[in-house]
C-alpha positions as CSV (number, residue, x, y, z in Angstrom):
1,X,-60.5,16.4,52.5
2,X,-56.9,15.6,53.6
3,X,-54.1,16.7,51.5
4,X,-50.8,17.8,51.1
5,X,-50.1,20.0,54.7
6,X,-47.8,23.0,54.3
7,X,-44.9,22.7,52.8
8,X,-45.2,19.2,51.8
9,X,-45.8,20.0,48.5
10,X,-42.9,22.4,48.8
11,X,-40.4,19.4,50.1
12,X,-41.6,17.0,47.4
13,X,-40.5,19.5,44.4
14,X,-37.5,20.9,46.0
15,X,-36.7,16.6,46.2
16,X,-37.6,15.9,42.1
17,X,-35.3,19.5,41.8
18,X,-32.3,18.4,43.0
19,X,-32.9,14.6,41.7
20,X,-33.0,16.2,38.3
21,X,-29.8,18.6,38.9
22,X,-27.7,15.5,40.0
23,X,-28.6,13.5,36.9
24,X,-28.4,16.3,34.7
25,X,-24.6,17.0,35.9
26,X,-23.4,13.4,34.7
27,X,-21.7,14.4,31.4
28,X,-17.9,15.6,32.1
29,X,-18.0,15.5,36.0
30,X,-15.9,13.5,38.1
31,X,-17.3,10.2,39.1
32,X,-16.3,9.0,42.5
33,X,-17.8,11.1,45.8
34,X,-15.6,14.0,46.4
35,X,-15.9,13.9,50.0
36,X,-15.0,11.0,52.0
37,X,-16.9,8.9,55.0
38,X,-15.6,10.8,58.0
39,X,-16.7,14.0,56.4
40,X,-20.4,12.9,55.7
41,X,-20.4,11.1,59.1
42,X,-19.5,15.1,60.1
43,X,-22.4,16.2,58.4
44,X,-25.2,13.9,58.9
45,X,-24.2,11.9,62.1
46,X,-25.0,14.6,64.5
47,X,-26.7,14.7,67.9
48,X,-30.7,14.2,66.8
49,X,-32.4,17.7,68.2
50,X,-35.7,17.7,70.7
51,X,-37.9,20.1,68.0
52,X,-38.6,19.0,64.0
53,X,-37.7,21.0,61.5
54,X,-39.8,21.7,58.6
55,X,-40.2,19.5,56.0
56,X,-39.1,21.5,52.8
57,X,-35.6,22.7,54.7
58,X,-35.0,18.7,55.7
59,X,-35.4,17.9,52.0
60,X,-33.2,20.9,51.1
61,X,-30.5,20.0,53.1
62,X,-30.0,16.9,52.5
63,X,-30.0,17.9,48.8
64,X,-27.3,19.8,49.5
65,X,-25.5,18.5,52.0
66,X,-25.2,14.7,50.9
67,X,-24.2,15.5,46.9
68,X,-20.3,15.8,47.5
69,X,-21.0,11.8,49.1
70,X,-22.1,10.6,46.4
71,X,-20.9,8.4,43.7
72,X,-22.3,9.6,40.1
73,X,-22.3,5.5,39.4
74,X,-25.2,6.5,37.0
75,X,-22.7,8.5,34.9
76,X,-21.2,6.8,31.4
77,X,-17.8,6.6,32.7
78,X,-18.9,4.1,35.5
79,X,-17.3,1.0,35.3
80,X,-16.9,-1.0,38.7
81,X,-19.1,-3.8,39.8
82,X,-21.3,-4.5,36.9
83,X,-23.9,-1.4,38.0
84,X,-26.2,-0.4,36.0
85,X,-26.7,3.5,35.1
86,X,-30.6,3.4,36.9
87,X,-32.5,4.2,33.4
88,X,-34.0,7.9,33.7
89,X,-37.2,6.5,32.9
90,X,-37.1,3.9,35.2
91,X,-35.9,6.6,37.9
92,X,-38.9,8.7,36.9
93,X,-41.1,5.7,37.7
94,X,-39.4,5.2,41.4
95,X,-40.3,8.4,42.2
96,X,-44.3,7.3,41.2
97,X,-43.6,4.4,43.3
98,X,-42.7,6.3,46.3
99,X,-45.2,8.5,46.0
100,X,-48.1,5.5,45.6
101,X,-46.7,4.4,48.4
102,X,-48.3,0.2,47.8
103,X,-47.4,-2.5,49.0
104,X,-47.2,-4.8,46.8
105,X,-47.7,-8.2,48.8
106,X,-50.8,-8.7,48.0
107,X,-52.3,-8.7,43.9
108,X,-56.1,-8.2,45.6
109,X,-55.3,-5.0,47.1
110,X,-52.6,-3.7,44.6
111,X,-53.8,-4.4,41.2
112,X,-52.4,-2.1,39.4
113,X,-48.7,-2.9,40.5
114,X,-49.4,-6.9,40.1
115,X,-50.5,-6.4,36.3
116,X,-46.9,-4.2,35.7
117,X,-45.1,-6.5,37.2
118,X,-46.6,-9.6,35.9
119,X,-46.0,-7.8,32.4
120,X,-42.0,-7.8,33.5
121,X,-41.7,-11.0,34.4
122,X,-43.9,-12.4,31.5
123,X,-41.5,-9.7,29.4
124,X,-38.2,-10.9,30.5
125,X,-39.0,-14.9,30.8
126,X,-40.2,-14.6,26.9
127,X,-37.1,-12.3,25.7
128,X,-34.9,-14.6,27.6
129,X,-36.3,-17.2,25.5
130,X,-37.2,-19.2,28.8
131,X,-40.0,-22.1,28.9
132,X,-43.1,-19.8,28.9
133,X,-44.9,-22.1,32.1
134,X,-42.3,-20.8,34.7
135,X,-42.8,-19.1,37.8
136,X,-41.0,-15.7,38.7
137,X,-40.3,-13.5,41.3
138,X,-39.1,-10.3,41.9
139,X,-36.5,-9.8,44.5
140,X,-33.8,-7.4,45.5
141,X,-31.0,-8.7,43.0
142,X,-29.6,-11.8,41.6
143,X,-27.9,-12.4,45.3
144,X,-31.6,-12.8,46.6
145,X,-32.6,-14.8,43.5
146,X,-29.8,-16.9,43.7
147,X,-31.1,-17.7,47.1
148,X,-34.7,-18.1,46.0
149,X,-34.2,-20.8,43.5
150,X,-31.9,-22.8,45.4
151,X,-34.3,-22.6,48.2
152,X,-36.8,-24.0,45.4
153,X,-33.9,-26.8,44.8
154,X,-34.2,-27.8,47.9
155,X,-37.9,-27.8,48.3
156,X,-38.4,-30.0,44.7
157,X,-35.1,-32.0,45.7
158,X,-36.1,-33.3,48.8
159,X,-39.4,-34.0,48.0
160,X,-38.6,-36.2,45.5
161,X,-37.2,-38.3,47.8
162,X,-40.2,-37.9,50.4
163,X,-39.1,-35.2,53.0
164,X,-41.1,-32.0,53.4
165,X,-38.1,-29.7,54.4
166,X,-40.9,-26.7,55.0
167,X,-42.4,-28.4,57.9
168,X,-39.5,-31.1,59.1
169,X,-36.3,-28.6,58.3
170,X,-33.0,-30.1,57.0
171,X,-32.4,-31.9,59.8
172,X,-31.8,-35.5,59.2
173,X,-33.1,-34.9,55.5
174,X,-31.6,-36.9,52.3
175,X,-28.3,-35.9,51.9
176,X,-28.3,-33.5,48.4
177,X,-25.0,-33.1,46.9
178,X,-24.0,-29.6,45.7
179,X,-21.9,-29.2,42.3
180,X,-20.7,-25.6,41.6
181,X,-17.4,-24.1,39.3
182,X,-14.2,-22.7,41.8
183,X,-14.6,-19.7,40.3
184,X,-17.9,-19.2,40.8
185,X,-19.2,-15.8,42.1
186,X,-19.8,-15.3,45.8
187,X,-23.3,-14.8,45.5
188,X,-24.5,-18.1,44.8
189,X,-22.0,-19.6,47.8
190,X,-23.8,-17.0,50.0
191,X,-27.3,-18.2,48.7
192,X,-26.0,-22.1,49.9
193,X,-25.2,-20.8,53.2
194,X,-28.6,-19.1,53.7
195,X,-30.8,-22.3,52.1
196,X,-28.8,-24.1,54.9
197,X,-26.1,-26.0,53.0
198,X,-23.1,-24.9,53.4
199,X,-20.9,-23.1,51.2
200,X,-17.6,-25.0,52.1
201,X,-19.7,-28.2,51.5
202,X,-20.6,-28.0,47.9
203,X,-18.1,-29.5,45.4
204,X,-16.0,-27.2,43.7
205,X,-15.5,-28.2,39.7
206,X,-12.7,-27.3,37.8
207,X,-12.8,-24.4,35.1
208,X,-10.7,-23.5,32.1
209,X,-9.1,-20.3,31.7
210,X,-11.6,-18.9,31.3
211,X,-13.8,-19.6,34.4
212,X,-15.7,-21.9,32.5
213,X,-16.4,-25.6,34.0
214,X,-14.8,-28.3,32.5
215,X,-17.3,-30.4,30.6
216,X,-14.9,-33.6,31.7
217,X,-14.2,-32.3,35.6
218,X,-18.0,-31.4,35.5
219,X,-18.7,-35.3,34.3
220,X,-16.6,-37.0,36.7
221,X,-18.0,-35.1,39.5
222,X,-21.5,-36.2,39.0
223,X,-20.6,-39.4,38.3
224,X,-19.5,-39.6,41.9
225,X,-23.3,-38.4,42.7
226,X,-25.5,-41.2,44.4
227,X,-28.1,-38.7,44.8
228,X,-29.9,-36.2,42.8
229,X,-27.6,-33.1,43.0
230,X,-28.1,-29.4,42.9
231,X,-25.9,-27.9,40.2
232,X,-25.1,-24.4,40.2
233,X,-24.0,-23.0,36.9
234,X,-23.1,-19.1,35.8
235,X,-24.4,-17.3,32.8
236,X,-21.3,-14.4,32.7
237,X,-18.7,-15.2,34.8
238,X,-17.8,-11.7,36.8
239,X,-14.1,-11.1,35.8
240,X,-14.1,-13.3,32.1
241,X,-17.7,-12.3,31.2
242,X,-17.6,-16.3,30.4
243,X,-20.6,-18.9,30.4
244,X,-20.6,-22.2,31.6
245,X,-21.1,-24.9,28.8
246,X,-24.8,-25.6,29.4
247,X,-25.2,-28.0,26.4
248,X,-22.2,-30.0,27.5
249,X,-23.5,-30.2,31.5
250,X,-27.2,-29.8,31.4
251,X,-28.0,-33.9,30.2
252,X,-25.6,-35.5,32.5
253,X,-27.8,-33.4,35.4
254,X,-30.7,-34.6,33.9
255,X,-29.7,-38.1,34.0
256,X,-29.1,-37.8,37.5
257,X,-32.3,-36.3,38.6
258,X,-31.1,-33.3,39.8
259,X,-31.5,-29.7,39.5
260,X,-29.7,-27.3,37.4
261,X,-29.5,-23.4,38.5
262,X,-28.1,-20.6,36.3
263,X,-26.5,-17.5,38.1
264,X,-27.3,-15.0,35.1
265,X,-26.8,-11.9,37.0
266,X,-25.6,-9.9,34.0
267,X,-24.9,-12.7,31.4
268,X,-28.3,-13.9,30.6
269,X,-29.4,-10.4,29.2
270,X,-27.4,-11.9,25.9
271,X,-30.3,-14.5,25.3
272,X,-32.3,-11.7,24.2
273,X,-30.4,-10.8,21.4
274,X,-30.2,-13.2,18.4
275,X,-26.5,-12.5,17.6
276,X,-24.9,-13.1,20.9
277,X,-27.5,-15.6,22.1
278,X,-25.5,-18.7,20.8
279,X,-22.9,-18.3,24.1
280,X,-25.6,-19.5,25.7
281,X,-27.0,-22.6,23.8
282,X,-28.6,-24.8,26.2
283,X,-29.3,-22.4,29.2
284,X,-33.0,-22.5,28.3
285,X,-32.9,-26.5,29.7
286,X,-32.0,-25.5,33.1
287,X,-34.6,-25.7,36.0
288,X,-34.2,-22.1,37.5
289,X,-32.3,-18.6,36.6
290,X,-31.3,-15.3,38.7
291,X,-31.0,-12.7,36.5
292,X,-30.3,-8.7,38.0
293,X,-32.6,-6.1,36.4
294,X,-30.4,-3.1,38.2
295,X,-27.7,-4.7,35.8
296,X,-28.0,-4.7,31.7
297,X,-31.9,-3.6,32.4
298,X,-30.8,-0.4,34.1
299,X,-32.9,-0.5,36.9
300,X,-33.1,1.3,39.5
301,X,-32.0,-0.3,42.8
302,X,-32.9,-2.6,44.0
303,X,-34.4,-5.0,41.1
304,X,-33.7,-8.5,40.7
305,X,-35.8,-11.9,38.8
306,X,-36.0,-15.7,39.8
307,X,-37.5,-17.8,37.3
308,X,-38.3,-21.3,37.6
309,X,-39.7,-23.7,35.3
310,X,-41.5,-25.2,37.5
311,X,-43.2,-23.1,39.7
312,X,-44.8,-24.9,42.6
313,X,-41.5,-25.4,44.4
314,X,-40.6,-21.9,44.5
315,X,-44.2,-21.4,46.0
316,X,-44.4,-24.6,48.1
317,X,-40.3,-22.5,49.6
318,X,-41.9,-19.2,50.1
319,X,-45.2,-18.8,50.3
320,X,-46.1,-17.4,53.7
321,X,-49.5,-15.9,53.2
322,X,-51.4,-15.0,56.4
323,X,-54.9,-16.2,57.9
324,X,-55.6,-12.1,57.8
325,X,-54.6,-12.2,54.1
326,X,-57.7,-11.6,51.2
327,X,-58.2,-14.8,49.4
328,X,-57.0,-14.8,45.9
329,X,-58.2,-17.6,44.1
330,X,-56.0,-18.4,41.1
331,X,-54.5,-15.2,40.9
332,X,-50.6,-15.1,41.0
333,X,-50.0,-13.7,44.0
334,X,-46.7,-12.0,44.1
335,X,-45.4,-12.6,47.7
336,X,-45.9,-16.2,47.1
337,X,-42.5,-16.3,45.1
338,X,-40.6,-13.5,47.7
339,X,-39.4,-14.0,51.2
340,X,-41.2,-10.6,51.4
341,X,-44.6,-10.0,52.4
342,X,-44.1,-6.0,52.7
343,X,-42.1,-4.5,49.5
344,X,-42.6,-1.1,47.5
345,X,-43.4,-2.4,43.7
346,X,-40.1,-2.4,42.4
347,X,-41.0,-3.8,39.0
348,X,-42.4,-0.9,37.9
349,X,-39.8,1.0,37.4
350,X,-38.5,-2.3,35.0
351,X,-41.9,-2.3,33.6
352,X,-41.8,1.6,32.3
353,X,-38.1,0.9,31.0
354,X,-39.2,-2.5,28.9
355,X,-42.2,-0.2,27.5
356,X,-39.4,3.0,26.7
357,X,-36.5,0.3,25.4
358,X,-38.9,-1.9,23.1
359,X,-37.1,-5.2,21.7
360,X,-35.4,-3.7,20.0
361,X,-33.7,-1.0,22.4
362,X,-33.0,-3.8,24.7
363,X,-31.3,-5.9,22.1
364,X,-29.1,-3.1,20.8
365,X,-28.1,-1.9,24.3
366,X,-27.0,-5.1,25.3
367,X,-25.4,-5.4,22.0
368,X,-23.4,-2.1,22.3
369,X,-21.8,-2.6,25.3
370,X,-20.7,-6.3,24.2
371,X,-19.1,-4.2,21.3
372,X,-17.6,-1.6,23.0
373,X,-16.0,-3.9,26.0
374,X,-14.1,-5.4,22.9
375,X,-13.4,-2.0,21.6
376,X,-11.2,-0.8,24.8
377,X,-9.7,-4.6,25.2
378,X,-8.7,-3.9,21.6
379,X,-6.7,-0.9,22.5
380,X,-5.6,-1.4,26.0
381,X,-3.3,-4.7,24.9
382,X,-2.0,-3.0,22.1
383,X,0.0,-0.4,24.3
384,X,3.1,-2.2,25.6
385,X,3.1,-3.1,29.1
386,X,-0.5,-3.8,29.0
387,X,-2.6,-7.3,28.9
388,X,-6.0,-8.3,29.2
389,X,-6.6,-11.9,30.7
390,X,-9.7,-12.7,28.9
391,X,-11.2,-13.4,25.9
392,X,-14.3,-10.7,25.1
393,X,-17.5,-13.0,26.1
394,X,-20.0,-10.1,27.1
395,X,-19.5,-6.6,28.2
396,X,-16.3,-7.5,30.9
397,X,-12.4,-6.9,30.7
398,X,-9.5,-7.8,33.0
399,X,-6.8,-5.6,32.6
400,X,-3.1,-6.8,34.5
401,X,-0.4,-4.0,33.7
402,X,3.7,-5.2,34.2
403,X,4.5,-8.8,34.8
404,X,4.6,-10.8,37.7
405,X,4.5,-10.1,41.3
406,X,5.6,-6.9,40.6
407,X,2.6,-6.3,37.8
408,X,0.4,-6.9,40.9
409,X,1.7,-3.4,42.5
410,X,1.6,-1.8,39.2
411,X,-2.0,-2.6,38.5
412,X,-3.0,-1.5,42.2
413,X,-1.0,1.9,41.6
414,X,-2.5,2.7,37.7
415,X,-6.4,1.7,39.5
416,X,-5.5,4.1,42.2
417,X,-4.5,6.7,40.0
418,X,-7.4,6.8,37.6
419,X,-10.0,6.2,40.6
420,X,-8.5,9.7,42.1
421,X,-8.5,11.5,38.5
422,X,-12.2,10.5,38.5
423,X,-13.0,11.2,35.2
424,X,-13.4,7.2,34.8
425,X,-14.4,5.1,37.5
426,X,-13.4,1.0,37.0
427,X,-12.7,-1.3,39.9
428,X,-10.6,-4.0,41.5
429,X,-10.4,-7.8,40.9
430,X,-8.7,-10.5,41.0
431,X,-8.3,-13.1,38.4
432,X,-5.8,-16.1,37.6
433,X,-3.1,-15.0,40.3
434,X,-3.6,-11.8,39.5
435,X,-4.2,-8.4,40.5
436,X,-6.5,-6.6,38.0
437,X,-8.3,-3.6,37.4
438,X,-12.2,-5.0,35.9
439,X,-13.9,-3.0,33.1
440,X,-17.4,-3.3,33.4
441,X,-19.1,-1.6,30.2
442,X,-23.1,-1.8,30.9
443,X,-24.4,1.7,31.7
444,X,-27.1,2.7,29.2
445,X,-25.3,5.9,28.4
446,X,-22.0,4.3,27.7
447,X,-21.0,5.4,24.0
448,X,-17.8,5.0,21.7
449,X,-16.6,8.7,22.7
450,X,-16.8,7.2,27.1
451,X,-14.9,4.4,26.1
452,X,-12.4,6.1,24.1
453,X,-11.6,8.1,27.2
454,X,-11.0,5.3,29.1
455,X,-8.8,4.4,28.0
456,X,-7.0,7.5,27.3
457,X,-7.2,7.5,31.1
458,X,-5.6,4.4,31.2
459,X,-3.3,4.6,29.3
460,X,-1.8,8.1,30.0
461,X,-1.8,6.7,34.2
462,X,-0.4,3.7,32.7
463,X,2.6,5.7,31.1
464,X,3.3,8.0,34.2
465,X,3.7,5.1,36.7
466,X,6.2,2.9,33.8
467,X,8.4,5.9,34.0
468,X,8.1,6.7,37.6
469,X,6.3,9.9,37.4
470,X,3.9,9.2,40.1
């Protein structure tokens, strides 16, 4: 009977050994990768030899060779790109996954993995407090979602009006008009490009200061609509943490027969707490949602949901079962809401964090962070010098330091100089004319003490460069 062959064994603990070293040395340690590209291209881009070597001294020396590359963006003190901390018991379950080795096209020959990930999705569309009949999927992120469900626009869109874009394409196809806010993220413009519309096409609606669309803008614009339009709107808008007035939008898209997707990456996660899930009202009366699981979830990567009420477009846009392929009957088969057919199950993972977190844990995660972002904005703009350009919607602050042209420099020199510290790690953005440096609080180990430190770090850069001591 076939097993393990020497020294497989022997690679696969010396792997979960130096996995649990590098999450275990988190707490104090500097955050960014302590050796640079050209060094790791040094190490690892080499000349690939004639003979093997064996298995356990590959696995070792990766281990050992790769750690000073790599970013701790797991640790507390992570704060660029809205990344979550990958959960350690979601981590634990990726290593299962690997190990299983399924693939998870197919609900006949994968059981177990289809019932776990069913659970997420049923889960996440009920905590989200989404119309219970829609569909889901589970992708790579919310950039794939986003894609997904406007994908499924198009498909219910255009069939509404008689063309079946699966089998006749786009061209010569009812014209659909798109409506999205100008400060929009880039994902959902990427998705437009990829579903074959256009990303310099689609009508850009004004926002408030906030990134919000303008509920009059946003009226106007449709007005001018002589066809059902696709309207993309943003739960957590990436440098304000702002939503998009659903209440105020959703009707006048429903009066227009069109379609109305939410970009939730992040920002959705607050409908699953009762306090916060007012900032929302109305999001649940959209027709599709993207929300990132590697985000407030804490996934491991890669992890990501599209949800759509209605569920037969999303199957009729991307279904591609096989003649070779088991019959499944009613089942919900889970490639036919992918553009995958061959994926490891990455809702598992998602599905042993849900089961760890409970309701509750989820709710008071999401609810922490929310509460510590306001805690840092609250004590970054009271030193002098510093400003923060948004109002605390979620978990995300924009930090500008000086004034002016000139503040733009100073904010690129105080990022710099807390990014080579290391002890913090937030990143660069750019918001209202302005430089910035974003604060993205949403790592599940994130506590009062790692923001306090912050911005201490923050601060004390912020003081050096004012008096020209760096």
């Amino acid at each position: 009977m076939a097993g393990l062959a020497p020294g497989e064994r022997d690679a696969m603990e010396i792997a979960l050994g130096h996995a649990v070293r590098f999450r275990d040395s988190m707490e104090g340690a500097r955050v960014p990768p302590a050796a640079d590209v050209p060094e790791m291209m040094r190490r690892f881009r080499t000349p690939l030899a004639e003979d093997g070597l064996a298995a356990a001294e590959v696995i070792d020396t990766i281990g050992r060779d790769a750690v000073d590359g790599l970013n701790r963006m797991g640790s507390p003190n992570f704060y660029g790109y809205v990344l979550g901390g990958s959960h350690p018991v979601g981590v634990a379950a990726d290593m299962m996954v690997s190990a299983w080795g399924q693939n998870c096209g197919s609900a006949f020959e994968t059981p177990a993995m289809t019932a776990m990930e069913r659970a997420v999705c049923d889960w996440t569309i009920d905590m989200l407090g989404l119309p219970t009949e829609s569909g889901a999927g589970l992708v790579t992120g919310a950039s794939v979602a986003n894609m997904v469900a406007i994908m499924a626009a198009r498909n219910a869109l255009l069939s509404a009006q008689g063309w079946d874009v699966e089998v006749k394409g786009l061209f010569g196809a009812p014209e659909i008009p798109v409506l999205i806010g100008e400060h929009a993220h880039s994902a959902p413009f990427a998705a437009l490009r990829y579903a074959g519309f256009g990303a310099g096409r689609a009508i850009r609606v004004a926002t408030d200061d906030q990134g919000r669309i303008d509920p009059l803008a946003f009226s106007e614009a449709i007005a001018r609509c002589t066809r059902p339009a696709l309207v993309v709107l943003q739960a957590g808008q990436i440098n304000s943490g702002a939503f998009d007035p659903f209440e105020a939008i959703i009707p006048a898209v429903r009066a227009n027969g069109g379609w109305v997707h939410v970009d939730g990456a992040f920002g959705l996660w607050l409908a699953a707490v009762p306090d916060l899930a007012g900032r929302l009202r109305g999001v649940q009366l959209a027709d599709s949602w993207a929300v990132d699981l590697h985000k407030w979830l804490n996934a491991p990567f890669d992890a990501g949901m599209v949800i759509c009420r209605d569920r037969a477009p999303l199957v009729r846009a991307m279904t591609a079962r096989g003649a070779y392929l088991p019959e499944v009957g009613e089942q919900w088969e889970p490639s036919d809401s992918t553009p995958e057919l061959s994926r490891r199950a990455r809702g598992v993972p998602s599905y042993a964090i849900l089961r760890h977190l409970g309701r509750k844990g989820l709710r008071e995660m999401v609810a922490r962070h929310c509460a510590l972002a306001a805690r840092a904005a609250e004590r970054l703009a009271a030193e002098p010098g510093i400003s923060v350009l948004n109002e605390i919607h979620c978990n995300q602050v924009a930090v500008t330091f000086g004034e002016g042209t000139e503040g733009d420099g100073l904010t690129r020199k105080v990022l710099a100089a807390v990014q080579k510290r290391g002890l913090v790690y937030p990143t660069h953005g750019e918001w209202r004319g302005r430089q910035i440096m974003r604060i993205s609080v949403i790592c599940y180990a994130t506590q009062e003490r790692d923001i306090d430190l912050l911005v201490e770090e923050v601060i004390s850069a912020w003081r050096l460069i004012r008096g020209g001591k760096e």
